[in-house]
C-alpha positions as CSV (number, residue, x, y, z in Angstrom):
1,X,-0.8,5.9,-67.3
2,X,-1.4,5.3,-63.8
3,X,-2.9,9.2,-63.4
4,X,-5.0,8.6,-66.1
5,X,-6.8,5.6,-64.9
6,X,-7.1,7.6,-61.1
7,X,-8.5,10.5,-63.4
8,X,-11.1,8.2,-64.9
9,X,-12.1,6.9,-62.0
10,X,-12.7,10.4,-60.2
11,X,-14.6,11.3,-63.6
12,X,-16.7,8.1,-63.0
13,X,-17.5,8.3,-59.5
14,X,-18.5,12.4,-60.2
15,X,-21.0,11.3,-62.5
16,X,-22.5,8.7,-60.2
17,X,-22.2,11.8,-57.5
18,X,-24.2,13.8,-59.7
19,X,-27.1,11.2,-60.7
20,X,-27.4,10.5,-57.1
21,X,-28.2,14.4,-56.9
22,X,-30.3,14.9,-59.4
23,X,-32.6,12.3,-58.4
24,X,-33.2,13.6,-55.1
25,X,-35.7,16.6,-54.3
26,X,-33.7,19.8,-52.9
27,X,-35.5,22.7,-52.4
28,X,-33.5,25.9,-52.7
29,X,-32.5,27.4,-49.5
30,X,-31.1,31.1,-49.0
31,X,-28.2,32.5,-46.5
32,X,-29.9,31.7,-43.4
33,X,-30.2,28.1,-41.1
34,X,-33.7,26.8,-41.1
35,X,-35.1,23.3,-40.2
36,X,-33.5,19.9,-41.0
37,X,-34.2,16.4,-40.9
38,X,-31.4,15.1,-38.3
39,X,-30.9,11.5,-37.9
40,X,-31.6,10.6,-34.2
41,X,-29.4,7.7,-34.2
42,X,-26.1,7.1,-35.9
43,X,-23.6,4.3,-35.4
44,X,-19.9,4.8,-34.9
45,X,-18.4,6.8,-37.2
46,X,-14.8,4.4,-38.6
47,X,-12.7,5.8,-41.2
48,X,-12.0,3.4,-43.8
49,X,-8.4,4.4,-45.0
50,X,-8.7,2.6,-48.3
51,X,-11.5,5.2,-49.4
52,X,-9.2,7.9,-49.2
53,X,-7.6,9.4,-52.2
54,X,-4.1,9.0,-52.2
55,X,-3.7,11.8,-54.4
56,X,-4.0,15.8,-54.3
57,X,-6.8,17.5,-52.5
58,X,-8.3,20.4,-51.9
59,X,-10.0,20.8,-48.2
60,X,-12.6,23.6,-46.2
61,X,-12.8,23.8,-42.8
62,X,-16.1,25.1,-41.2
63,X,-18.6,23.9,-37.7
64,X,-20.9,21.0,-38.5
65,X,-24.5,22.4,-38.5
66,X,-26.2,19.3,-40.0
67,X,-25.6,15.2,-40.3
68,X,-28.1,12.9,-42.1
69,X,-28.1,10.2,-43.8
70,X,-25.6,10.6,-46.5
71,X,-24.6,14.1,-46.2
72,X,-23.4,16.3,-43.6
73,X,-23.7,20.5,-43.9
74,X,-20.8,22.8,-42.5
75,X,-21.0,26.7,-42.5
76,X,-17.2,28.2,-43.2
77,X,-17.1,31.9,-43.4
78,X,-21.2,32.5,-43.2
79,X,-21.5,30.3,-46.0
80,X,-23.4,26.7,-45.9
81,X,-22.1,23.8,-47.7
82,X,-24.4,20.5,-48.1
83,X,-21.7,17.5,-49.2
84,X,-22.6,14.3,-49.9
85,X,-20.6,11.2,-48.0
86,X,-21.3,7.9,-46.6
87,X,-19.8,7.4,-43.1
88,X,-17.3,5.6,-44.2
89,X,-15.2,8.8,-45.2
90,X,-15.9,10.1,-41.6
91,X,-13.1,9.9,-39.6
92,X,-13.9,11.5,-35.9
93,X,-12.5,10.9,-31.7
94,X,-16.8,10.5,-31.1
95,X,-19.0,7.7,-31.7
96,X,-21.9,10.1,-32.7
97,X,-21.5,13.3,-35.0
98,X,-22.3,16.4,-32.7
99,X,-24.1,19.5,-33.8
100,X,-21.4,22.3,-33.6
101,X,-17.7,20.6,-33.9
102,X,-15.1,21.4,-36.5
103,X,-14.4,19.6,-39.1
104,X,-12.3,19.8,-42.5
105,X,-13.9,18.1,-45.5
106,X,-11.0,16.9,-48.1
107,X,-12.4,16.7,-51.3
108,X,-11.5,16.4,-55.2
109,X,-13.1,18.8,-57.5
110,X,-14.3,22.7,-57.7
111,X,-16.9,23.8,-54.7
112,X,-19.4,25.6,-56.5
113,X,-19.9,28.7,-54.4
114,X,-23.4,29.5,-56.2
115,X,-25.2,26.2,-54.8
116,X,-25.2,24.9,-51.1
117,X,-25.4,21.7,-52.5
118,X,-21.9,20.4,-53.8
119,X,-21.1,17.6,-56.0
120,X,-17.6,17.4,-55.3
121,X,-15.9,13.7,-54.2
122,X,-15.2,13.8,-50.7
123,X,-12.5,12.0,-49.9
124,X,-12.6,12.4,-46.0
125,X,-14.4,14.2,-43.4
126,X,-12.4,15.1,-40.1
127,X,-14.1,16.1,-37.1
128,X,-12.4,17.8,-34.0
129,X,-14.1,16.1,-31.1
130,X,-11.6,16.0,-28.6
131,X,-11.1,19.7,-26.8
132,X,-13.9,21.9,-27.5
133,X,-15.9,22.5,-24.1
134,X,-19.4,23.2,-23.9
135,X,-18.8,26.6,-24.1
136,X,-17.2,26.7,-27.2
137,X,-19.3,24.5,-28.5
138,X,-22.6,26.4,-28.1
139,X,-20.8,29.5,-29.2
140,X,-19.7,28.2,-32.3
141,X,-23.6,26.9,-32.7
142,X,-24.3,30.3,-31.7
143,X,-22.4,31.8,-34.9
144,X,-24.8,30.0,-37.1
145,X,-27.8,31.1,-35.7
146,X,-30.5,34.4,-37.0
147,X,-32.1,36.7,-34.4
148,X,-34.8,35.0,-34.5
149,X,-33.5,31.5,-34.1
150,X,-32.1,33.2,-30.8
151,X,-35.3,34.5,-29.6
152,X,-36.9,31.3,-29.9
153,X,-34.3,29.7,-27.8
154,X,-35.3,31.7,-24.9
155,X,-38.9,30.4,-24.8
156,X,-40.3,27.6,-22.5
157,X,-43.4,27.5,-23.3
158,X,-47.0,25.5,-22.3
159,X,-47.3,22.9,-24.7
160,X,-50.4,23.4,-27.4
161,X,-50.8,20.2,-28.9
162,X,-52.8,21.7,-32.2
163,X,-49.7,24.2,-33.1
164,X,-46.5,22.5,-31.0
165,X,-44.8,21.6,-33.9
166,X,-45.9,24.7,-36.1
167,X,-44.8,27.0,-33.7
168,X,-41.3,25.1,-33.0
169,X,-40.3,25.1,-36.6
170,X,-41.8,29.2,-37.0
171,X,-40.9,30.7,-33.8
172,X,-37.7,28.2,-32.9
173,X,-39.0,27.3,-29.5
174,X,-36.7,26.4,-27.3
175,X,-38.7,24.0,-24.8
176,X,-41.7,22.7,-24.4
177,X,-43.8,22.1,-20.3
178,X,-46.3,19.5,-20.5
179,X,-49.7,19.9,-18.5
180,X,-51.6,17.0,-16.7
181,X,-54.0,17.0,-20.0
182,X,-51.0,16.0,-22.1
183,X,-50.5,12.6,-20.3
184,X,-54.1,11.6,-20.1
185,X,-53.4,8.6,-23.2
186,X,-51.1,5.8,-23.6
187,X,-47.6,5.9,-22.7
188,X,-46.8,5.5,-26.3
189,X,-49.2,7.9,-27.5
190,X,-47.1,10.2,-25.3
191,X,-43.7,9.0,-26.8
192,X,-44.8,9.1,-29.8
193,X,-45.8,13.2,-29.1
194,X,-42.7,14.0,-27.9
195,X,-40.9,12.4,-30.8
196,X,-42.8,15.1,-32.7
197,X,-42.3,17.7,-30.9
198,X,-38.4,17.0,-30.6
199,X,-38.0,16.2,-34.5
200,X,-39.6,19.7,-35.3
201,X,-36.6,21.4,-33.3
202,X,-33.6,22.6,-34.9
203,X,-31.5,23.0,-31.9
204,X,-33.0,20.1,-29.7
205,X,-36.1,20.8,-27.3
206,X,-36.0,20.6,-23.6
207,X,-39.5,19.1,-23.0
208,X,-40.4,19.3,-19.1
209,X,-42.9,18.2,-16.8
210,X,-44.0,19.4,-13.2
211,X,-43.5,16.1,-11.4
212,X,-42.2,16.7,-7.4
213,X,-44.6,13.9,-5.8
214,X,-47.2,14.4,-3.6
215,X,-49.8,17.4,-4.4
216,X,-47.8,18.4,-7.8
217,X,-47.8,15.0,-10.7
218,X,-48.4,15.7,-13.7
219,X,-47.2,12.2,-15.1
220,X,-47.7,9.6,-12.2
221,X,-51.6,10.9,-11.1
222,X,-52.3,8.6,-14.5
223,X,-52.5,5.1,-13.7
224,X,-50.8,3.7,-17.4
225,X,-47.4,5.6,-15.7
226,X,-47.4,4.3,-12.0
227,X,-50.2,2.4,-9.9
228,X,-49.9,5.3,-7.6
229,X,-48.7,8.8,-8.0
230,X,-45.0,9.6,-6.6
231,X,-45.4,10.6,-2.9
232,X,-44.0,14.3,-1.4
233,X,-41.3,14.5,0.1
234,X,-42.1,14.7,3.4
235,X,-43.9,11.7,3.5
236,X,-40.9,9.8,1.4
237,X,-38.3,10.8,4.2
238,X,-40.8,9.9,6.8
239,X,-41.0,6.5,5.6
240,X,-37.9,5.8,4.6
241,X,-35.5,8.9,4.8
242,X,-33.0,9.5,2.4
243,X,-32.2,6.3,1.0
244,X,-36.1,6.3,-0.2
245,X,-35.4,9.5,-1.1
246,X,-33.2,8.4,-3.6
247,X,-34.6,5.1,-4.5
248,X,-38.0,7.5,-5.4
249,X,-36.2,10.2,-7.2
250,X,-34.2,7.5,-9.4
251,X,-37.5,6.0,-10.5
252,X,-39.0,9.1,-11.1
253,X,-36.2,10.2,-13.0
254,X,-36.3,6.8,-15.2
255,X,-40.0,7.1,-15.9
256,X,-39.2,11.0,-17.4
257,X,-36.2,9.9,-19.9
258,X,-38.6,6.7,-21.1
259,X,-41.0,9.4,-22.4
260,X,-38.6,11.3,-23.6
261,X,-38.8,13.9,-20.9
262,X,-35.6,15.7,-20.3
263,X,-36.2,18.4,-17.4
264,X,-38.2,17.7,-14.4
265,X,-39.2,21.1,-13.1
266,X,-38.3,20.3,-9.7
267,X,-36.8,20.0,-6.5
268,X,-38.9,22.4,-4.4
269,X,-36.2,24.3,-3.0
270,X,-38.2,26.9,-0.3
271,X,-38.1,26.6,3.7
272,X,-41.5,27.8,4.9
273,X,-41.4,28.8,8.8
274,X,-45.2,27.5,9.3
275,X,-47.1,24.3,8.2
276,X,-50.0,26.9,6.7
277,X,-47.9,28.0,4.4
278,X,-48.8,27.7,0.8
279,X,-46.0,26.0,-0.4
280,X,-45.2,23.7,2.6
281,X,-47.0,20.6,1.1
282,X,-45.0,20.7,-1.7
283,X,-41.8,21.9,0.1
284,X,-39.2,19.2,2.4
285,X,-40.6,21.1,5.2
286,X,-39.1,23.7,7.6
287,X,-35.7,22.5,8.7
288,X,-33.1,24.4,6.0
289,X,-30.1,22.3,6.6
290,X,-32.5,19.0,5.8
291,X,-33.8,20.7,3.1
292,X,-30.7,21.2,1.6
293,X,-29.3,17.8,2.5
294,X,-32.5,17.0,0.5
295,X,-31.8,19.1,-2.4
296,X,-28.3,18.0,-3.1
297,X,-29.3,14.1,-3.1
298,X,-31.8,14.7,-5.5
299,X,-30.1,17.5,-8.0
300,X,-27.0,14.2,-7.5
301,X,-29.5,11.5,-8.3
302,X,-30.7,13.2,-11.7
303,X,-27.4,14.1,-12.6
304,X,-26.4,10.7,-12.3
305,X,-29.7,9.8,-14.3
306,X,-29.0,12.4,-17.0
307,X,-32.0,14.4,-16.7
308,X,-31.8,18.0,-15.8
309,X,-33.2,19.7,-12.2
310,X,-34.5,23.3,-11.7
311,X,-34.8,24.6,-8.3
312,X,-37.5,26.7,-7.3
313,X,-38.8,29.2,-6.3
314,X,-35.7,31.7,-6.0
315,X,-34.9,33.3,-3.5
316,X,-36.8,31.1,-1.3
317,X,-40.6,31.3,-1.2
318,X,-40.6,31.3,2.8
319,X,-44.4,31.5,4.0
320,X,-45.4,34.0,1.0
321,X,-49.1,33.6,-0.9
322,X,-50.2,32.5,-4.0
323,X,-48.8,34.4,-6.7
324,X,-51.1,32.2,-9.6
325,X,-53.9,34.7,-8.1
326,X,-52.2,37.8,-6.8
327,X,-49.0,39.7,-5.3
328,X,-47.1,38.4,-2.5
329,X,-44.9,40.7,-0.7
330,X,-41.9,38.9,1.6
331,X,-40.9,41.7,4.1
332,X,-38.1,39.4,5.6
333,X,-34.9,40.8,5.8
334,X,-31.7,40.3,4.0
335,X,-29.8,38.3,6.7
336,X,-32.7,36.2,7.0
337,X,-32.8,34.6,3.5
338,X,-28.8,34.0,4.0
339,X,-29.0,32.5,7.1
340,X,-32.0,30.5,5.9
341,X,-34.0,30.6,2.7
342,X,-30.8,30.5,0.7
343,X,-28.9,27.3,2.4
344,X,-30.9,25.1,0.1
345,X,-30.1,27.0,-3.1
346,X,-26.4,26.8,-2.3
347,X,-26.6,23.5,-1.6
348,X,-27.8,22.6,-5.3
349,X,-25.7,25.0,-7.0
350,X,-22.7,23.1,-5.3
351,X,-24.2,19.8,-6.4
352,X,-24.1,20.9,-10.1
353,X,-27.4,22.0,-10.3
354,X,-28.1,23.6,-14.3
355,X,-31.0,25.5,-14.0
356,X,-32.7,28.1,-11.0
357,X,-36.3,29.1,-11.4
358,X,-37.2,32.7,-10.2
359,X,-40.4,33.3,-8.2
360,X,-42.7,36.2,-8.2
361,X,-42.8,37.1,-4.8
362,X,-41.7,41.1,-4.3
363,X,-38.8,40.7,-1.7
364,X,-38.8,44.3,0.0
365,X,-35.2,43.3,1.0
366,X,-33.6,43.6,-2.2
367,X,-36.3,45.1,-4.5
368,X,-39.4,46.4,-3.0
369,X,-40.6,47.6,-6.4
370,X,-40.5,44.7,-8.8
371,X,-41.3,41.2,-8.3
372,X,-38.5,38.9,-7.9
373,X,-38.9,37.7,-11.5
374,X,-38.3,40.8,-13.0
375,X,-35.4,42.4,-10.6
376,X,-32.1,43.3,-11.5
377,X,-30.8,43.1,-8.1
378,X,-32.6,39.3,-7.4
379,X,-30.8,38.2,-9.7
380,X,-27.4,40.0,-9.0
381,X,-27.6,37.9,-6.0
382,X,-27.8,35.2,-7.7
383,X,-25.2,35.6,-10.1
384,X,-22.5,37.1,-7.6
385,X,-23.5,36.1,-4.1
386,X,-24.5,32.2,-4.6
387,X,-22.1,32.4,-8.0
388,X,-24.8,30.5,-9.8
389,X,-23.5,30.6,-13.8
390,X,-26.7,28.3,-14.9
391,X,-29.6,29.1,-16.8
392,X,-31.9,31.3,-14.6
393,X,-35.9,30.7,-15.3
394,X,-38.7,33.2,-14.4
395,X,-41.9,31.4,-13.1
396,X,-45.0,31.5,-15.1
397,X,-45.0,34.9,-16.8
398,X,-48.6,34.3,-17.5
399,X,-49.8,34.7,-13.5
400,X,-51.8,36.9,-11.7
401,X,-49.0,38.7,-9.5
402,X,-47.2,39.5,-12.9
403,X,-50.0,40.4,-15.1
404,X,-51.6,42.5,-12.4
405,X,-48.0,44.3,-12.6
406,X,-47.1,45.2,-15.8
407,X,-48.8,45.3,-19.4
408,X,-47.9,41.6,-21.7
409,X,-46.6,43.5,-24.4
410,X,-43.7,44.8,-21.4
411,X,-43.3,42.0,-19.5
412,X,-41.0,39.9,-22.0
413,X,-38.8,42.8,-22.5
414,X,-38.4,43.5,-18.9
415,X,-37.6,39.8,-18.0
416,X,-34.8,39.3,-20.5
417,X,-33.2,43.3,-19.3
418,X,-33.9,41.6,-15.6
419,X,-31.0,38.7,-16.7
420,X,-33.7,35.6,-17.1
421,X,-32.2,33.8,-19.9
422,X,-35.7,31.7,-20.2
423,X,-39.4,32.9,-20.1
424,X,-41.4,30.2,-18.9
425,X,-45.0,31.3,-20.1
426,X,-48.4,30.1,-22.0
427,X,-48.5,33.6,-23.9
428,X,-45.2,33.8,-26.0
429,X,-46.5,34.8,-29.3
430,X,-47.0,38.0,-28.1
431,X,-43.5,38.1,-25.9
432,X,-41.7,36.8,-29.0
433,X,-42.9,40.1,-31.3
434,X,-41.8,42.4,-28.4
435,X,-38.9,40.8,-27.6
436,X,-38.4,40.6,-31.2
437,X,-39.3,44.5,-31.4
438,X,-36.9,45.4,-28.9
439,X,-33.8,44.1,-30.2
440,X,-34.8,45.4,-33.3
441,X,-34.8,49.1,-31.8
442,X,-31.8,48.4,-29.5
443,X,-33.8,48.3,-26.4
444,X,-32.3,44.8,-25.9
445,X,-28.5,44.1,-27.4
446,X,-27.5,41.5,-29.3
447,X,-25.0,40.6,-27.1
448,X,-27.5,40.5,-24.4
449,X,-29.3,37.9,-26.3
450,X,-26.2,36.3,-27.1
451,X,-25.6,35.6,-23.5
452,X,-28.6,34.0,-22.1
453,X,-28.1,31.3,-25.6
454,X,-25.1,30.4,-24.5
455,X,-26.4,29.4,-21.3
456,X,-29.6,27.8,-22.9
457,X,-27.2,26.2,-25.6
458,X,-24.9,24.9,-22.8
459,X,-27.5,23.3,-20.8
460,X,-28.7,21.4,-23.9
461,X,-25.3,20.4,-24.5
462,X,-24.9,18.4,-20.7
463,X,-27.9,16.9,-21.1
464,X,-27.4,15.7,-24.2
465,X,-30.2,17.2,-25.5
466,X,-28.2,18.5,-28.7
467,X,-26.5,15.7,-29.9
């Protein structure tokens, strides 16, 4: 008697399972991850025990790609799976549900292997949150991904405000850099852009702004952010030394995250031997140990902050030209940028720094044919000699010393096979397709793809930008 009332009641709640499908609009999906609506917020996730069947079950175990509302996706064995559960049934070590975990889902019924959406009663939804480090993690996200999904996640691009979320969802942008014009409204006309921006991406959007104080503010130059724009650093120290260093940088850092910024593309990390240097305005000036006292407080600061650093210009932009208007050759030698150029670089690596832009200066001492950006050996260095394991940017693809170089349609291409796991540029449509092209004809390997989204996957993951 007793299994016949449980039988009747599993036969009841499958029906109200089933209406509650039906009555919602699913559009039919094929064998590949594309966009989803994913609740920003969720509340803490508490099993209630006496939800669970206490009788037989049958249970798959896949990596979480999806949690809304009411349903959660896993992918087990390249297959997708869309059950439907309140968070009740959700039984989990975190207080949020975190794209790429395991997790077994116990249900009652027959999965129907024909459909992604199931109608089976769940009974309970474990999810493995306690060991898996960000590594495993984002290659367990990376298993779920297509070649183009990858691609994408390579890109940081200029923001276009007319296409920004067209071209997230289509080419699967990876991050966004926002210009002076894209702050000239309201603070929550910006917010409320960035919110956009962020809920068109399927595997979160770093969104970045220029904003080192003094003659580079993108954000603060605006009155509706700060009464007056963030001062260099030179004239912070010289005010106040470090402890207004700090102070500045946590408020900077704090103005970001309330926009919903999540990389500020800075500290300047270069040591320029003479004041008429183009970068020394925007540099700490020519001292390389206080540069890279400097560079450590503020790479701690943001850290501490949660929002993510990048020092530039790798390997050191010394007292080199413009490269926005042409090519700049740095004829110093090797010993030189250890003893000097590189102390500051070190320095923020050892202070947990997660990304290193690379400039486009030719450095004659380690590659006296190809611009920094685009040099096998500059970034050996990097890699071996500093044992930097970040995500490793190239400067503005879309500048003069590069595009006087080599042909657009090439220089995508030869930035990944350089080992730049991101392509900071304004023209990615056209580096997509021939990035695209290439690993198409095996110019670029998979797993060379593969290891640059790990990086970019992992650096989402610390900052919390996939969550």
């Amino acid at each position: 008697m007793r299994k016949q009332i449980k039988l009747l009641i599993y036969i009841l709640i499958s029906i109200i399972v089933c209406l509650s499908v039906v009555s919602c609009d699913f559009e039919p999906r094929d064998n590949s991850v594309t966009e989803s609506s994913v609740s920003e917020e969720h509340e803490s996730y508490v099993f209630d025990e006496s939800k669970e069947s206490d009788g037989d079950f049958e249970s798959i175990s896949g990596i979480i790609i999806d949690k809304s509302d009411g349903y959660v996706r896993l992918i087990s064995e390249k297959v997708i799976y869309k059950f439907y559960s309140d968070d009740s049934r959700i039984k989990s070590g975190s207080t949020k549900f975190i794209l790429g975990y395991e997790a077994e889902v116990r249900y009652t019924g027959e999965l129907d292997k024909t459909s992604e959406n199931q109608t089976v009663f769940v009974s309970k939804i474990i999810v493995d949150t306690e060991y898996n480090s960000y590594e495993e993690r984002a290659k367990q996200i990376l298993d779920t991904m297509s070649t183009d999904e990858k691609i994408g996640q390579l890109f940081l691009v200029r923001c276009y405000p007319d296409k920004a979320v067209e071209d997230i969802k289509n080419l699967y942008i990876g991050g966004l850099v926002l210009f002076a014009s894209d702050f000239n409204k309201s603070p929550d006309e910006v917010k409320a852009d960035i919110k956009k921006y962020k809920s068109a991406a399927r595997f979160g959007l770093v969104v970045s702004a220029d904003e080192e104080g003094g003659t580079v503010v993108r954000v603060s130059r605006y009155p509706q952010f700060r009464k007056t724009p963030f001062l260099s650093p030179q004239k912070l120290y010289k005010d106040g030394g470090f402890k207004l260093i700090k102070s500045d940088t946590a408020e900077k850092a704090e103005l970001l995250i309330s926009l919903g910024i999540n990389v500020n593309l800075a500290p300047v990390a270069d040591v320029p031997s003479s004041k008429n240097s183009f970068i020394y305005q925007r540099s700490f000036g020519t001292d390389a140990a206080l540069t890279s006292k400097y560079i450590a407080e503020v790479v701690g600061v943001n850290r501490e902050k949660g929002i993510g650093s990048v020092l530039k210009h790798f390997p050191g932009y010394g007292d080199n030209s413009d490269t926005h208007i042409g090519f700049s050759f740095d004829n110093k030698s090797l010993s030189v940028f250890r003893e000097r150029d590189f102390l500051p670089f070190k320095a923020g690596i050892a202070a947990g720094v997660e990304a290193v832009m690379v400039s486009h200066n030719t450095v004659t001492s380690m590659d006296d044919k190809n611009p920094a950006s685009l040099s096998k050996a500059v970034h050996g260095i990097l890699r071996d000699e500093l044992r930097f394991d970040g995500v490793i940017i190239t400067d503005d693809l879309s500048m003069d010393a590069v595009k006087d170089y080599i042909k657009p349609e090439e220089v995508g291409v030869r930035a990944v096979l350089a080992g730049n796991d991101v392509i900071c540029t304004s023209d990615y449509e056209l580096l997509y397709d021939s990035i695209k092209e290439a690993v198409e004809n095996g110019d670029i390997s998979e797993e060379r793809i593969n290891e640059s989204v790990i990086r970019v996957l992992v650096w989402k993951l610390k900052l919390k930008i996939i969550d």
